[in-house]
Every structure is written in structure tokens, then in C-alpha cells.
C-alpha positions as CSV (number, residue, x, y, z in Angstrom):
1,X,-23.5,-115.1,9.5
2,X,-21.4,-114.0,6.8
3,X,-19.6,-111.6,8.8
4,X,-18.7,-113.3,11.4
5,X,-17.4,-116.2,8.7
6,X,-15.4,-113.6,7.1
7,X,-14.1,-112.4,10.4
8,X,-13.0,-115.6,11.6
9,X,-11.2,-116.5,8.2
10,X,-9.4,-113.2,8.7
11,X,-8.5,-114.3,12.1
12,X,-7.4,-117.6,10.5
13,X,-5.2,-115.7,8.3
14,X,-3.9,-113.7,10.9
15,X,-2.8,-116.2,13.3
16,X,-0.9,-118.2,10.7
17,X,0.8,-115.3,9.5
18,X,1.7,-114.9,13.4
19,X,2.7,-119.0,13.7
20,X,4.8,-118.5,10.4
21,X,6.3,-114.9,11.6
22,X,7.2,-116.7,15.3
23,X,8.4,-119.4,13.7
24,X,11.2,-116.9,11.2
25,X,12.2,-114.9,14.3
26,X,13.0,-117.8,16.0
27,X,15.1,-119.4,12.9
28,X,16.9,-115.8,12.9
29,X,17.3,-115.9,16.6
30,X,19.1,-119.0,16.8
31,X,21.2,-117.7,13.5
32,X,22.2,-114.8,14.7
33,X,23.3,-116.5,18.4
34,X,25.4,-118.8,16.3
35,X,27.1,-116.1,14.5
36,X,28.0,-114.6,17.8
37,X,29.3,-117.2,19.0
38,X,31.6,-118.4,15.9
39,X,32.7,-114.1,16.2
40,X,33.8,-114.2,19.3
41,X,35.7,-117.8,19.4
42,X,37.6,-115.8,16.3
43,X,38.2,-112.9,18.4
44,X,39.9,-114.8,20.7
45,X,42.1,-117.2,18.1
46,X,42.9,-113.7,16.8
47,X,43.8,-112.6,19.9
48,X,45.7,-115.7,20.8
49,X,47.7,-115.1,17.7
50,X,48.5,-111.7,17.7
51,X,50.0,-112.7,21.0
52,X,51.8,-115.5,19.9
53,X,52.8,-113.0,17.0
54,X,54.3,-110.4,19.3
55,X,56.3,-112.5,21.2
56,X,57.9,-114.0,18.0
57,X,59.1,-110.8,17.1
58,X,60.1,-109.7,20.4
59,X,62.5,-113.1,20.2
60,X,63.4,-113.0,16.4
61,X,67.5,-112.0,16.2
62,X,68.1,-108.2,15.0
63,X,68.2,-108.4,11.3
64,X,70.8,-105.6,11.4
65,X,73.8,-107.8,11.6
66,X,75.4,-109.2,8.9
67,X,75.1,-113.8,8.7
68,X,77.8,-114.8,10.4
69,X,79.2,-116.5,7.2
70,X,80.3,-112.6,6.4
């Protein structure tokens, strides 16, 4: 009788440790898909600005010439 008491309160142990270790991965799951998702809505405000950047230069006046106050 002992043994099997001591078995079961090993099992006992072992399945909480398994609730408690579902229960983290899940946590770090849903972290981690958050994260991804925050990354790539940056990605594409980064993208929308480097865009938005390009074609600010590519319309800025040469800053070659003299002001026309010269």
C-alpha cells in the first residue's frame, strides 16, 4: 500500500507540474504571437515611411543653387 501511495503522489506531482508547464507555454505562446504581430505592423509603418521618405527627396529642389535672394 505504501507504494502505490507513493506512486500516486508522484503522479500527483507530475501532473501538476504538467498543468503548470501547459499553462507557461501557453502564456509564452500568446506572448510571443503578440510580439509578431506588433513586428510586423512596424515593418510596414517603416516601410510606409521609407516610402513617403523617398519620394520627399525625389521632390525636394536641388540644394545646388544659390536662394534666389542671391
Amino acid at each position: 500500500m505504501s507504494e502505490a501511495k507513493t506512486l500516486g503522489d508522484r503522479i500527483d506531482v507530475l501532473e501538476t507540474r504538467l498543468t503548470f508547464q501547459d499553462e507557461t507555454i501557453e502564456a509564452l505562446n500568446k506572448t510571443i504571437t503578440a510580439q509578431w504581430q506588433q513586428i510586423d505592423a512596424l515593418t510596414r509603418q517603416l516601410a510606409a515611411l521609407s516610402e513617403r521618405l523617398q519620394e520627399a527627396e525625389a521632390n525636394a529642389p536641388a540644394t545646388n543653387e544659390p536662394p534666389p535672394h542671391y
